[in-house]
C-alpha positions in Angstrom: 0.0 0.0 0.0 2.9 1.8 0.2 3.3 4.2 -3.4 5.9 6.1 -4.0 8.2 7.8 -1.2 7.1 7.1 2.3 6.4 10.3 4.3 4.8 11.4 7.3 1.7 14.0 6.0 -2.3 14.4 6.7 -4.5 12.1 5.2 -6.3 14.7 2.6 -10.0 15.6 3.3 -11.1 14.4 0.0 -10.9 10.6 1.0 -13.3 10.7 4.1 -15.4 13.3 2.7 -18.3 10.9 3.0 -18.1 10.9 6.7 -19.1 14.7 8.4 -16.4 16.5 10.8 -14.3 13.0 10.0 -11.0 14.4 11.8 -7.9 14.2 10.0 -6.1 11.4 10.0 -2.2 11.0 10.5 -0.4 8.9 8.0 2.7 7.5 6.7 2.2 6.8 2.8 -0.9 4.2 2.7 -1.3 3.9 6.5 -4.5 5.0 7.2 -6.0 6.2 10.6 -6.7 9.2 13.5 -7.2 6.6 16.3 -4.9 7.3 19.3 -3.2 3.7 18.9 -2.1 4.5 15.6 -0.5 7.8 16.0 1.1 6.7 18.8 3.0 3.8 16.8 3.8 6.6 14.2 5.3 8.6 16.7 7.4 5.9 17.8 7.9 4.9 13.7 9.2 9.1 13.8 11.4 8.8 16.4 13.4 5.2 15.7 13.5 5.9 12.3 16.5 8.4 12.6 18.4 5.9 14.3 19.7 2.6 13.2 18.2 0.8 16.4 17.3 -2.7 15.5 13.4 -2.7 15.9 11.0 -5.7 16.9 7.4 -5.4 15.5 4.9 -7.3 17.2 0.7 -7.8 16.4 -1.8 -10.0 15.1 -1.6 -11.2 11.8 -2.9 -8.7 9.2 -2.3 -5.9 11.1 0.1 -4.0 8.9 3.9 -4.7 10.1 5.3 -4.9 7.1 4.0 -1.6 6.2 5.2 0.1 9.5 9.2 -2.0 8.6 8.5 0.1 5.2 7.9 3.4 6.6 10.6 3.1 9.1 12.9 2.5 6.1 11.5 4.7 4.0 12.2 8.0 6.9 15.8 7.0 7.7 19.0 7.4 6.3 18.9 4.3 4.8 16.0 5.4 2.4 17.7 5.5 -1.1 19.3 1.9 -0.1 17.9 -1.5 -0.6 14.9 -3.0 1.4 14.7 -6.3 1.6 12.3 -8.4 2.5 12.3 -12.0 3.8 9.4 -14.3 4.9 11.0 -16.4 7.5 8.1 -18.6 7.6 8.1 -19.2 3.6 11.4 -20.5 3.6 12.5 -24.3 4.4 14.1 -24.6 7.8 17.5 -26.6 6.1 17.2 -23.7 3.8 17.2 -20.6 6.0 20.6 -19.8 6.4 21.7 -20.3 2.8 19.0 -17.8 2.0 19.5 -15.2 4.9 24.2 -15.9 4.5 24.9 -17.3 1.1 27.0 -20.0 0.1 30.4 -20.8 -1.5 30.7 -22.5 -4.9 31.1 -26.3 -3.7 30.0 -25.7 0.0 27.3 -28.6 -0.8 25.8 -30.8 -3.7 24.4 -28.0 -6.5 25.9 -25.1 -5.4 28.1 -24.8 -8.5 28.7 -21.0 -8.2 28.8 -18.4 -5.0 25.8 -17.1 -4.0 25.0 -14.0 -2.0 22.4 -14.3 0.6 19.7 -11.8 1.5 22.1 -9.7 4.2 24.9 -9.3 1.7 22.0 -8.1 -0.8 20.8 -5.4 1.5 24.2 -3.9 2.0 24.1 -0.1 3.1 20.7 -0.6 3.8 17.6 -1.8 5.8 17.0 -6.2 5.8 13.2 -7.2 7.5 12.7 -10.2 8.8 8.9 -11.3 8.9 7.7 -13.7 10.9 11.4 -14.0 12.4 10.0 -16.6 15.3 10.0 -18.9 12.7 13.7 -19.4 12.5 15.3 -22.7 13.4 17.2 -22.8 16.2 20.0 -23.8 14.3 19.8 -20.4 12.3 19.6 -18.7 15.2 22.8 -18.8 16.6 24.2 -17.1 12.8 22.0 -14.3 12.7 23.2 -13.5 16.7 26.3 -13.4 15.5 25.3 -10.9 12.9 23.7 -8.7 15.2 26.3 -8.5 17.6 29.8 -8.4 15.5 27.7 -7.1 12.3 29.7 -9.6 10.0 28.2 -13.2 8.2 30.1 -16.2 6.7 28.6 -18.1 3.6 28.1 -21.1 4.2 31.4 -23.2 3.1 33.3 -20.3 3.5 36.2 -19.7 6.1 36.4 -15.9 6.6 33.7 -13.4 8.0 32.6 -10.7 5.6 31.4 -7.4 7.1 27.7 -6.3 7.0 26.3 -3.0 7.3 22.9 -3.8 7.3 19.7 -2.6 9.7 17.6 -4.9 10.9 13.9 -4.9 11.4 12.0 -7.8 12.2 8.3 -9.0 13.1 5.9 -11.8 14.7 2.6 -12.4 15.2 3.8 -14.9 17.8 4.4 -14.0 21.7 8.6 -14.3 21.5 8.3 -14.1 25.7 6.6 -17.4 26.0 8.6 -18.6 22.8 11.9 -18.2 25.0 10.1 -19.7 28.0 9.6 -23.2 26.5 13.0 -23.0 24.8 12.1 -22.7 21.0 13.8 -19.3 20.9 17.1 -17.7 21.8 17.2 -15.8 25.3 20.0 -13.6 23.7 18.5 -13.1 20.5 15.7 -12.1 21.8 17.1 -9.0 23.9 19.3 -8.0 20.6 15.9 -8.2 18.1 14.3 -6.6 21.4 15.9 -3.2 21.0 12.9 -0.9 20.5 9.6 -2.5 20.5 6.7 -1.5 18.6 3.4 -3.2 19.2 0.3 -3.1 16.1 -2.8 -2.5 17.2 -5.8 -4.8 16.2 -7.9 -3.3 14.0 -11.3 -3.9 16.8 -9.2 -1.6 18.9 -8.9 1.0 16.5 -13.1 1.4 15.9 -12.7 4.7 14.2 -9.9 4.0 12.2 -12.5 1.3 10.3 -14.5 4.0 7.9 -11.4 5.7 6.9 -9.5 2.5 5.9 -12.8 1.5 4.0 -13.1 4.8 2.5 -9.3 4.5 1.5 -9.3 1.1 -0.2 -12.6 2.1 -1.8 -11.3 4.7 -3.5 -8.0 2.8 -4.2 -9.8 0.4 -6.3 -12.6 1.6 -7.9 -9.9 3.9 -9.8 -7.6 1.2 -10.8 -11.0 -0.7 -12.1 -11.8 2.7 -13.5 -15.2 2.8 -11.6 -17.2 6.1 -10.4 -18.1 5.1 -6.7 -19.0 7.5 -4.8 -19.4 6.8 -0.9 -20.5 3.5 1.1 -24.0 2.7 1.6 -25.5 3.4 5.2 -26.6 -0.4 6.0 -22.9 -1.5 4.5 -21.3 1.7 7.5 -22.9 0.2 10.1 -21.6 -3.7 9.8 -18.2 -2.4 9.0 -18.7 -0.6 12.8 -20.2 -3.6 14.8 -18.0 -6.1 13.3 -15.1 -7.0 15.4 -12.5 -8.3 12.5 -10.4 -11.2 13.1 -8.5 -10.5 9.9 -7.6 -7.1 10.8 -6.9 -5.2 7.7 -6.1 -7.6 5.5 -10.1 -9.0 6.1 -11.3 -5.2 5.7 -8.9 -4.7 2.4 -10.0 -7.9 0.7 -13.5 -7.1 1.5 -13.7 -4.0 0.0 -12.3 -4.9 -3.2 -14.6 -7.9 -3.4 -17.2 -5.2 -2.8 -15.5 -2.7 -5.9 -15.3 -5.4 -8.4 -19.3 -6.3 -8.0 -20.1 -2.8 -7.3 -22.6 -1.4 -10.5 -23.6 1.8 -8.7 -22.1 4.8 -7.3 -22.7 3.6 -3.7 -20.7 1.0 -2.8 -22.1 -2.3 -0.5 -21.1 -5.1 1.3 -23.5 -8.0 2.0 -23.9 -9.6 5.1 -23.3 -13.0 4.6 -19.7 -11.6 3.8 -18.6 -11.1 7.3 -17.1 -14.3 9.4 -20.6 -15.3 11.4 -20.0 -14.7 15.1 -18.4 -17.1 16.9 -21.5 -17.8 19.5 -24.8 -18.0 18.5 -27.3 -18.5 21.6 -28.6 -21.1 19.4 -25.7 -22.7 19.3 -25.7 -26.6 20.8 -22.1 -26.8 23.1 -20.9 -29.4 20.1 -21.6 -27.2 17.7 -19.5 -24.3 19.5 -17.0 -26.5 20.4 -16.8 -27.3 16.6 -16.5 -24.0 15.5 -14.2 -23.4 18.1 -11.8 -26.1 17.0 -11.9 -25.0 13.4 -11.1 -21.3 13.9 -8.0 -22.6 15.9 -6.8 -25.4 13.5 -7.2 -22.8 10.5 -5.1 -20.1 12.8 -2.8 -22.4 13.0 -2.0 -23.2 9.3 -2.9 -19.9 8.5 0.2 -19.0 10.7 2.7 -21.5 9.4 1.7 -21.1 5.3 -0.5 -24.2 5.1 2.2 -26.6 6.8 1.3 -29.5 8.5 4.0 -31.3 9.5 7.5 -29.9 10.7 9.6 -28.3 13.1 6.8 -24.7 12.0 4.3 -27.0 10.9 0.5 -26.3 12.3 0.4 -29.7 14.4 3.4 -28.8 16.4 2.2 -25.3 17.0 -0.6 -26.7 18.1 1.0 -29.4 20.2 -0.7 -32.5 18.9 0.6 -35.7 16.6 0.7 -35.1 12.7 -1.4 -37.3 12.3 -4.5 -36.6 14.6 -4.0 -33.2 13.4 -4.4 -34.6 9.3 -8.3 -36.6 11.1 -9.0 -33.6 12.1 -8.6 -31.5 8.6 -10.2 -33.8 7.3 -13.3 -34.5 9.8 -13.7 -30.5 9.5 -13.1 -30.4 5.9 -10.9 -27.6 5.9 -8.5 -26.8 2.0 -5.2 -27.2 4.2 -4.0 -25.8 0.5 -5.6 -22.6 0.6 -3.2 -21.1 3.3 -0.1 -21.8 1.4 -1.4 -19.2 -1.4 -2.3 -17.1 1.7 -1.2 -13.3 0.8 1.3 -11.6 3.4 0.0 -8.3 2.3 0.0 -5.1 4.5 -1.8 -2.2 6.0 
């Protein structure tokens, strides 16, 4: 969401006009809101961003992390220097540090020529780690090393070669409890623990809802070249009493579902839409237990790309056998394949 050169302005008038006396709202390029929660993070995105403090982002999935790694990039010194991105939960654990340190020619079967890895690539300037819980243990050790002496070594090679990188980083999981059963590095953890900012969920930013809707609305009807003029008044009020689970990313993909159908100048969202509450009174206990069960099994491989099975996979986060976990896919009939296409997308 992010066009062009990240900078700290107002969000113009022109985009919440629908919405009387809407106050303006604070943004860094494509982040949209006026809610206390959110100007506080971009006062905090302000003030790091002059530094080269390695930074931990923390929050729900879908709550725009990536977006606040960008604009912290994008307002240092490091702006006219690469930014590179890397999914640490889309890469295979044996794989990680050839990705994140390179290799030397003949350090293993197929690596026929040197290769740089992702830290070398963003020389000079700013590398962000998503979902850097993720990384094996194994891996962890390397990238302390980087963060304390600032220097890698390829793997297969025998001499350290100096980095000057900035590192930003972010998970959805809780890292404190992750260092508590032993799955992540104590010491890591206080070096990626430098300045912490914390995402809001989007239910705790209520009045940021409208002016992200208005935003995306406006974002896509002109790339589809539509004429839609405001959101209908029925369509206002479930955005309001809907407490999204899928943070922005839900709200984004909504809306554009909403453009692309849209024949009319006010635009509307249907009902049946929205993720049905999790409790009906209605409800039989099996049923809720049911529901219950789904939403967490689908969390899980949301969380770890539609993996099953692994050291990431969704049965051990959920701390259960492979294979109950594969009965219970299938029992449920939840598309275990649908995550894996799953989009990381921002704010």
């Amino acid at each position: 969401m992010f066009a062009g050169a990240v900078r700290v302005r107002e969000f113009p008038a022109k985009h919440v006009s629908h919405f009387p006396a809407a106050p303006a709202a604070s943004t860094c390029e494509g982040i949209v809101g006026c809610s206390d929660k959110l100007r506080h993070v971009l006062g905090h995105v302000r003030k790091v961003a002059a530094t080269d403090a390695t930074v931990l982002i923390t929050g729900e999935s879908g709550t725009g992390k990536e977006m606040i790694a960008q604009a912290i990039h994008e307002n240092s010194r490091r702006a006219s220097r690469p930014f590179i991105k890397v999914n640490c939960a889309a890469i295979t654990p044996s794989l990680t540090a050839s990705e994140l340190f390179g290799f030397e020619k003949g350090a293993f079967t197929g690596a026929i020529q040197r290769r740089v890895g992702r830290f070398e690539a963003a020389s000079g300037g700013t590398i962000f780690l998503d979902e850097v819980g993720e990384i094996p243990p194994e891996t962890q050790i390397a990238l302390l090393r980087v963060l304390q002496e600032r220097e890698i070594e390829r793997i297969g090679g025998t001499h350290a070669v100096p980095v000057d990188v900035r590192v930003l980083a972010a998970t959805n999981r809780d890292l404190d409890f992750a260092v508590e059963k032993g799955a992540f590095r104590l010491d890591l953890f206080y070096r990626l623990n430098v300045f912490r900012i914390h995402m809001p969920a989007l239910r705790d930013r209520p009045g940021d809802v409208l002016l992200l809707a208005t935003y995306f609305m406006k974002r896509f009807a002109a790339a589809m070249g539509k004429s839609i003029k405001c959101i209908g008044q029925p369509t206002i009020e479930r955005l309001q009493s809907y407490d999204w689970p899928g943070n922005i990313r839900e709200l984004q993909n909504l809306v554009e579902r909403a453009v692309i159908l849209c024949e009319a100048e006010t635009l509307s969202i249907d009902q049946a839409w929205f993720r049905p509450c999790r409790i009906s009174r209605t409800d039989t206990l099996a049923e809720v237990l049911l529901s219950q069960e789904r939403e967490i099994i689908e969390a899980a491989l949301e969380d770890s790309r539609g993996r099953v099975s692994g050291a990431c996979g969704a049965a051990d986060r959920l701390g259960i056998r492979r294979t109950t976990l594969e009965s219970k896919i299938r029992a449920l009939r939840i598309d275990k394949h649908r995550f894996r296409s799953a989009s990381s997308g921002g704010l």
